[in-house]
N, C-alpha and C positions, 0 to 999 in steps of 0.2 A: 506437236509438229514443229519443226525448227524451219525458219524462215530467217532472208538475211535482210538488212537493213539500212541503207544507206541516209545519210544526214545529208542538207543540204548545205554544204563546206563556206560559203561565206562567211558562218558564223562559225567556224573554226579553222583552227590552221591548217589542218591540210583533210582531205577527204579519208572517208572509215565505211571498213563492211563490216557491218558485226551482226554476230551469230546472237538471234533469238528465240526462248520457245515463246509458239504460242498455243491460244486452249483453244481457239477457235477461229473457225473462215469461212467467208463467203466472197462471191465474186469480187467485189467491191472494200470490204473491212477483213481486219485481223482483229483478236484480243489477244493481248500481251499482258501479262502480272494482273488481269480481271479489268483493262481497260481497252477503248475499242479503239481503234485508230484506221482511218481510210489507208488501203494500199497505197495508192498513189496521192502525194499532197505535197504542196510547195516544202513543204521541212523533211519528211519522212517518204522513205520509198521501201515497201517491201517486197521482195523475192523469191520464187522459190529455189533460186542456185546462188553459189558464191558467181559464177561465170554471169549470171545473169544481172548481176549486181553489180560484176564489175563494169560489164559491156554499158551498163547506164550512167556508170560515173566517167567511164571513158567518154562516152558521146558524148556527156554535158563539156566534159574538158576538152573536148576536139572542136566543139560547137564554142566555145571561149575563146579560142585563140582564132577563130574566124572573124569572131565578131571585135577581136583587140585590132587584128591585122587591117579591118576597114577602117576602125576609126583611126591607125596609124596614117593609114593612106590618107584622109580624110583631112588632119593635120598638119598631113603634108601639103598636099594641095592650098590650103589658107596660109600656111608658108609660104608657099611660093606667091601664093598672089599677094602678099603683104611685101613680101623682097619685093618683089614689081612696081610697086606703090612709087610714082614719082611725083618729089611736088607739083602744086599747080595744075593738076590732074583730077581735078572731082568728078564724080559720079552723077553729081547731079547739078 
C-alpha cells in the first residue's frame, strides 16, 4: 500500500512529501522496508494522501509564523520599554 510521509523539516532544509510503500497497517503503525514506525511521531508523519500530507505540513508552517509573529511582538514591546528606560529611574 503506498502511504505518504512527511519529515519533520528542522532537521532539513526545506519540508518533503514522499511516496512510500508499505507491507503493513494498523491504526497506530506502519512497516516500511520490514520496519515498524508509529504513524504519527515528532520526526515522521504518515498518510494516506499526498493532500493529506500536505495539509499537515501547511498547518505546522502556518502554525510557525504565528508562533514567530508573537515572539516579534514580544520583542518589540522589551524594545520599547528598554528605549523608555531613563536614568535614575529604578525599579526598585
Amino acid at each position: 500500500m503506498i502511504k505518504y510521509r512527511t519529515e519533520e523539516w528542522s532537521r532539513r532544509p526545506e519540508p518533503k512529501i514522499i511516496k512510500v510503500e508499505c507491507e503493513r497497517e494498523t491504526d497506530m503503525c506502519i512497516w516500511e522496508n520490514g520496519r515498524k514506525h508509529l504513524k504519527r511521531s515528532a520526526y515522521y508523519n504518515y498518510f494516506d494522501t499526498w493532500k493529506e500530507a500536505y495539509d499537515h505540513i501547511l498547518k505546522l508552517a502556518k502554525d510557525r509564523v504565528v508562533s514567530a509573529r508573537l515572539q516579534l511582538d514580544s520583542a518589540k514591546g522589551l524594545l520599547g520599554n528598554i528605549k523608555g528606560l531613563k536614568e535614575g529611574l529604578c525599579g526598585h
